[in-house]
C-alpha positions in Angstrom: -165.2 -33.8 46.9 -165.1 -37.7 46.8 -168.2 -39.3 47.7 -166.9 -41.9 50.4 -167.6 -46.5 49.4 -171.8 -46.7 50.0 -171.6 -49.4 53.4 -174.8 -51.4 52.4 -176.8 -51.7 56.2 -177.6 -55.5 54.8 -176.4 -57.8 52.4 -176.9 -61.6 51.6 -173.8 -63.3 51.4 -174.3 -65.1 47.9 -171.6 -66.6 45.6 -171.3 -69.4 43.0 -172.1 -72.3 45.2 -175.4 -71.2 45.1 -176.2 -70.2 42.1 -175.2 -73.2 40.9 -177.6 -75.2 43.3 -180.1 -73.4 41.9 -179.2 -74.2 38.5 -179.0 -77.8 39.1 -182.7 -77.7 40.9 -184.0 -76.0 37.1 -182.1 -78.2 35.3 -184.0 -80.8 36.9 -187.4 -80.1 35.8 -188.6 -80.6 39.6 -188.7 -76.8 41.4 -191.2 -77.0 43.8 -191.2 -79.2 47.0 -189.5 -81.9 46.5 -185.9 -84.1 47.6 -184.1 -80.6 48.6 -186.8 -79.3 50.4 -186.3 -83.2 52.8 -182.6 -82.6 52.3 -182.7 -79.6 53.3 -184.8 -80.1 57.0 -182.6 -83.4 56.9 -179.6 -81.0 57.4 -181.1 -78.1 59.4 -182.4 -80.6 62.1 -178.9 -82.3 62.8 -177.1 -78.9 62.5 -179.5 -78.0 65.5 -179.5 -81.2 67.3 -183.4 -81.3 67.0 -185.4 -84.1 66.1 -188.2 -82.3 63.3 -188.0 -79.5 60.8 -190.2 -78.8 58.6 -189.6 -75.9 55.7 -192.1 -73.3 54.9 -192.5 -70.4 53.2 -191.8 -67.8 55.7 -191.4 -67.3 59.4 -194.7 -65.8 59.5 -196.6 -69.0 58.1 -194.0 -71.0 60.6 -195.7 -68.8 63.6 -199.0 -69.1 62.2 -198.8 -73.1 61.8 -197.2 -73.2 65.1 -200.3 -71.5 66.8 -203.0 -73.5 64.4 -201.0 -76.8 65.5 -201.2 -75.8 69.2 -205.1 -75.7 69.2 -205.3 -71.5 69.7 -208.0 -70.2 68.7 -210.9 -67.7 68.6 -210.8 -65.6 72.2 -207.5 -66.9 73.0 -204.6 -64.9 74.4 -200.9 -65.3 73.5 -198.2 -63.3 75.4 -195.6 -61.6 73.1 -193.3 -58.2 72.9 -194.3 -55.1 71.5 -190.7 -55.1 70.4 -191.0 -56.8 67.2 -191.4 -56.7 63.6 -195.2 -57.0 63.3 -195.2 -60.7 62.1 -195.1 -62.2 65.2 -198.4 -60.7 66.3 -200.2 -60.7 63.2 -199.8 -64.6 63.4 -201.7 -64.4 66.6 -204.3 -62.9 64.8 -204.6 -64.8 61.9 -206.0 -67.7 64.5 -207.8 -65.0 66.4 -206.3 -64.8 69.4 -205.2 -61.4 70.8 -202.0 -60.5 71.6 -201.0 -59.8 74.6 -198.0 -57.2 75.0 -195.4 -57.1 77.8 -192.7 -54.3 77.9 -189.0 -55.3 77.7 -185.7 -55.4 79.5 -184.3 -52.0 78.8 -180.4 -53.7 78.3 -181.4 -56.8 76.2 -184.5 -55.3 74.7 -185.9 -59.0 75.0 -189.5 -59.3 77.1 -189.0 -58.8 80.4 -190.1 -62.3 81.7 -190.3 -60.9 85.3 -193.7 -59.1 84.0 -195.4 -61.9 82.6 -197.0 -63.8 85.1 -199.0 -60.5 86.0 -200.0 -61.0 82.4 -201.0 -64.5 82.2 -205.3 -65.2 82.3 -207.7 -67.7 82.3 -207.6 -66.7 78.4 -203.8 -67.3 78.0 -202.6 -70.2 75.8 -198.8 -69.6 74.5 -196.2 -67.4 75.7 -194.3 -66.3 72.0 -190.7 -64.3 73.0 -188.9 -63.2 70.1 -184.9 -63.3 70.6 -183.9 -59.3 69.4 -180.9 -59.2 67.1 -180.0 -62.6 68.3 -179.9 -62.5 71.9 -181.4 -65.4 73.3 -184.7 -64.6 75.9 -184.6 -66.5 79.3 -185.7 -69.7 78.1 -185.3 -71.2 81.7 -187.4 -69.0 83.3 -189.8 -68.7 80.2 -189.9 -72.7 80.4 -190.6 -73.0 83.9 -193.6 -70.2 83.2 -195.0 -72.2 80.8 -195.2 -75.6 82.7 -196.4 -73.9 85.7 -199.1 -72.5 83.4 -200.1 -75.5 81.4 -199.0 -72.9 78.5 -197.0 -73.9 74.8 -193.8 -72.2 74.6 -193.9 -70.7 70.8 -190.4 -68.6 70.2 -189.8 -66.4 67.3 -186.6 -67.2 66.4 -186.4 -65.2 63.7 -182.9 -63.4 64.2 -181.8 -66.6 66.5 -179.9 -69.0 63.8 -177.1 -70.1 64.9 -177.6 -68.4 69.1 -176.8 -71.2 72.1 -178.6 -71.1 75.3 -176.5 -72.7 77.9 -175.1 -74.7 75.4 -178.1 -75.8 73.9 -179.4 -74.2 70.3 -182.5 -71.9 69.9 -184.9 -74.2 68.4 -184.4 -77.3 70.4 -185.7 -75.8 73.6 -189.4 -73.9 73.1 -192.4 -76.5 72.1 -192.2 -74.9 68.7 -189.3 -72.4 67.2 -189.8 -70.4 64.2 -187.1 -69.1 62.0 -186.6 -67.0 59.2 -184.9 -67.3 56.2 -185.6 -63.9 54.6 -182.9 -62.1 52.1 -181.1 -60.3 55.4 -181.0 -63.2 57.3 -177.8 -64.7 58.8 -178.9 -67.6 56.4 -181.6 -66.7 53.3 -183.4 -68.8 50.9 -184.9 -65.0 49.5 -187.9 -65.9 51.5 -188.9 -69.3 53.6 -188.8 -70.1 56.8 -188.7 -73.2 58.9 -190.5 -75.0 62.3 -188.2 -77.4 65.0 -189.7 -79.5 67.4 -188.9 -82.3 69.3 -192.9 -83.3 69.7 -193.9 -86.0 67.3 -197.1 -85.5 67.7 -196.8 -81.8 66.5 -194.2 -82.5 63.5 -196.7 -84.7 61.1 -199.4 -82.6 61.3 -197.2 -79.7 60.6 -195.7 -81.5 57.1 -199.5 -82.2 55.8 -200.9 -78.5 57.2 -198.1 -76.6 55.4 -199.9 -78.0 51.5 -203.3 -77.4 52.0 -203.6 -80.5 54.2 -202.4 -83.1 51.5 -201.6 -86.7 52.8 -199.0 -87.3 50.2 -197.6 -84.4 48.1 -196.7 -84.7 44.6 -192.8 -85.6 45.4 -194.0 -88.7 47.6 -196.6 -89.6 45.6 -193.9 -89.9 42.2 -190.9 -91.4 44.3 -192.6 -93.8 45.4 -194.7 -94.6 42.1 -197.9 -94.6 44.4 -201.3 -93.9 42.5 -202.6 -90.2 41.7 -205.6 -90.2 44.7 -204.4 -88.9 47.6 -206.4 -87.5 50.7 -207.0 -84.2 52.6 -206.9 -85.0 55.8 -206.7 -81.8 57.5 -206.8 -78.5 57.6 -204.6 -76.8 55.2 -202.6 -73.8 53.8 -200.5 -72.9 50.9 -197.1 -72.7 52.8 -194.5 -75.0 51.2 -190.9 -74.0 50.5 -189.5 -74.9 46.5 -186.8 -77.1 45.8 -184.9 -73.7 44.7 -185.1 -72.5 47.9 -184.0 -75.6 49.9 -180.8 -75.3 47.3 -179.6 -72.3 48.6 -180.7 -73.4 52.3 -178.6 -75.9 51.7 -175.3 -73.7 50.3 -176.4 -71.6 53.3 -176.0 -73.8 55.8 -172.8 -74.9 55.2 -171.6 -71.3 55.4 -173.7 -70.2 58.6 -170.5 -70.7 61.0 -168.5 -69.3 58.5 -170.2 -66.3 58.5 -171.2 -66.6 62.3 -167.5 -66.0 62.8 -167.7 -62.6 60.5 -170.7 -61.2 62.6 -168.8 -62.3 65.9 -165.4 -60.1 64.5 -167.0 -56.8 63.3 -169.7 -56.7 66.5 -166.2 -57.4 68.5 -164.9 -54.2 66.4 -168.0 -52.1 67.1 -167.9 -52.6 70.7 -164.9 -51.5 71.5 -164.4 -49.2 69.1 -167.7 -47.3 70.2 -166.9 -47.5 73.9 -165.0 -44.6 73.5 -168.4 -42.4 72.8 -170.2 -41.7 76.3 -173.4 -40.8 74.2 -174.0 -44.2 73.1 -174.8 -47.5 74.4 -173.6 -50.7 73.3 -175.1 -53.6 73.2 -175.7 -56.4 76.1 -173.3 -58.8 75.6 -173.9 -62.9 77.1 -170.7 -64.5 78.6 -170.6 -67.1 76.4 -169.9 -65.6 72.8 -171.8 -68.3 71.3 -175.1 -67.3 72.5 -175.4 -64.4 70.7 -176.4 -65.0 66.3 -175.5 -61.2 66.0 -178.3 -60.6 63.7 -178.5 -57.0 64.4 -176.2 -54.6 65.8 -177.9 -52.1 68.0 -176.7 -49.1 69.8 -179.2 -46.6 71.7 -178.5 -43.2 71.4 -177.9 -40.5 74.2 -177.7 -37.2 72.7 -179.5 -35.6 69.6 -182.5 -37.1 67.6 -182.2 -40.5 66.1 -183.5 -39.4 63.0 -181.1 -37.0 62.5 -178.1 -39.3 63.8 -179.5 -41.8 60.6 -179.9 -39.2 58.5 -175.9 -37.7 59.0 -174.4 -41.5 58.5 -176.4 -41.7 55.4 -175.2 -38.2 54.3 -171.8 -40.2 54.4 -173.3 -42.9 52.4 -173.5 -45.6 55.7 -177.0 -46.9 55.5 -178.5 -48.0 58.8 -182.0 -49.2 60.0 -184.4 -49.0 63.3 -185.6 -52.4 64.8 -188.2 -51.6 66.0 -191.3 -49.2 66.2 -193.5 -50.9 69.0 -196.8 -52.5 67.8 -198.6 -50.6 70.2 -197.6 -47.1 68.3 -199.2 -48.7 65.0 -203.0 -47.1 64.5 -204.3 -50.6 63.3 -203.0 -52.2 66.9 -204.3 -48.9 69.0 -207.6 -49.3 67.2 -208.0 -52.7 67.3 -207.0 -53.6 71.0 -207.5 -50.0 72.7 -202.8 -49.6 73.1 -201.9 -46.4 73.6 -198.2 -44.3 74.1 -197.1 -44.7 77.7 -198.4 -48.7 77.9 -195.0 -49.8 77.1 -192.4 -47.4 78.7 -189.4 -49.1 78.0 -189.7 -50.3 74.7 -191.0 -47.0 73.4 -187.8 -45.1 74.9 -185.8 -47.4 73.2 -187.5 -47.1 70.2 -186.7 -43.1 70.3 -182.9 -44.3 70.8 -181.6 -47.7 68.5 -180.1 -47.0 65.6 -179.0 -50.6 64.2 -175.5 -50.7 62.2 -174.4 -52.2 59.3 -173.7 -55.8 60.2 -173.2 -58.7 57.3 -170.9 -61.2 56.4 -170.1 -59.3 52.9 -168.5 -56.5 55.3 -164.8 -55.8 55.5 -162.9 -55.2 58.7 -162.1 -51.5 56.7 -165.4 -51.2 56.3 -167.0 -51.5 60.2 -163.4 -49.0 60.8 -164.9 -46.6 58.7 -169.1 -46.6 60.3 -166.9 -46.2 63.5 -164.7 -43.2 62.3 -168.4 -41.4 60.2 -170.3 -41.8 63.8 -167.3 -40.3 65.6 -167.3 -37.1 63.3 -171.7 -37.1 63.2 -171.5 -37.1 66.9 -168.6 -34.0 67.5 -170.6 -32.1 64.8 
């Protein structure tokens, strides 16, 4: 029998424009951070409508320099999800703060923000929500928490480029936002990240931080034909992003609506295409179209096992993932913080159900037709 296409669950959407940024960056002589890498926020900031970006290397060092530039420390607490990919509190503890989980909203799978006021203690410094698959959290409410509180609003907005929140972007509304820029990504650099703000007083510190606390870098200190000495003049980690990353942000970018649109079409497709099976669940969907990045696609299933759901698409060569497994099912985070199963209902019954569909802008509309058409016949069989 004819094996069927393979439907890659993720792929980068990557074609000469970039690789032809890169080559110019080599053919430079000047890879590392340099004039891209200020293009680059240059561009990401007004695409936003934010005042500062500043590049990293991942969205994890972007979370941990957000947390370092907010003064948390030692004995802190920062309110997060379970529901995550375990970055987001593993920046937490690189500070040594603890993280403090609240379950989710079964329908959006975002934190529940009705539940976190009953979390909030003397200890508590930052409230971190992380916007799944692309869905934006209740910043309003979240805001509002936070000010009431005296507490820094760090998002994880690692799934959240380009997602609107009542017409506003994710990344001009938290103290801090975070994003990624990993290879499956709805933009990629192969790995980096980058920080917004719209505080001043947070953005400069942030720049000098992100190189081992360097006052001028090696790019400023040759444009402007300064002398060799330079200062350290804070604390500091090795968390730049390279010129040959910034290229590609920068191709990126100029695609990301582009391929927004895509996303938008095929998760159109899926929906009502899979309305017709009673044993799954689509996802929420927001009003506005706009405030949805449609990083993921995930469905929750009602019949069978999971596993074995994954395991039939991939016996007709679909590949699909799982986002997530809840931190608090991890042995290092029971041992370490005393979690157990049961502390987080909801997010470990949807962990038992999501199955997350191939979803990239490399798809074809034949393609998404044919994960619809393979689920149908798993499910009847």
């Amino acid at each position: 029998m004819e094996q069927k296409p393979f439907i890659p669950f993720s792929r980068p959407w990557i074609d000469e424009t970039e690789i032809e940024a890169v080559s110019e960056v080599l053919a430079s002589k000047w890879i590392s951070t340099g004039g891209r890498v200020r293009e680059f926020e240059r561009a990401f900031a007004e695409c936003l409508g934010v005042k500062h970006a500043i590049a990293v290397s991942s969205c994890t060092a972007a979370l941990h320099l957000s947390l370092v530039v907010s003064g948390i420390g030692v004995g802190d607490e920062v309110i997060t999800t379970p529901y995550t990919f375990t970055a987001t509190a593993e920046a937490i503890r690189y500070v040594g703060a603890k993280p403090i989980f609240v379950d989710i909203n079964s329908e959006t799978l975002n934190i529940d923000v009705s539940k976190i006021e009953q979390a909030i203690t003397s200890r508590t410094k930052a409230i971190m929500p992380v916007h799944i698959a692309g869905l934006p959290c209740d910043m309003d409410a979240l805001r509002e928490i936070c000010k009431a509180n005296n507490l820094v609003l760090i998002d994880d907005a690692a799934h959240a480029i380009p997602t609107e929140y009542n017409g506003q972007y994710i990344g001009t509304l938290g103290d801090l936002s975070c994003f990624s820029f990993y290879a499956n990504k709805n933009m990629t650099t192969g790995e980096g990240g980058m920080i917004t703000t719209n505080d001043d007083a947070l953005a400069e510190p942030l720049r000098t931080m992100r190189l081992h606390g360097i006052d001028k870098d090696a790019w400023a200190r040759q444009s402007k034909r300064s002398i060799w000495r330079y200062d350290i003049t804070t604390e500091g980690y090795k968390y730049n992003m390279t010129d040959i990353q910034a290229a590609m942000g920068l191709c990126q970018l100029m695609k990301l609506y582009k391929q927004h649109e895509r996303r938008q079409n095929f998760a159109q497709i899926y929906q009502s295409e899979l309305a017709k099976f009673p044993q799954i669940s689509t996802p929420f969907i927001p009003e506005n179209p706009k405030e949805h990045a449609w990083h993921l696609y995930i469905i929750q299933l009602h019949t069978g096992t999971r596993d074995e759901f994954v395991e039939s698409l991939r016996e007709e060569n679909i590949e699909c993932s799982v986002h997530y497994i809840p931190l608090h099912l991890f042995e290092f985070y029971q041992k370490q913080y005393g979690y157990s199963v049961g502390d987080f209902p909801r997010a470990e019954e949807a962990f038992e159900r999501v199955v997350s569909l191939p979803l990239h802008p490399g798809l074809s509309e034949s393609d998404v037709h044919c994960v619809v058409d393979a689920i149908g016949e798993v499910l009847t069989s």
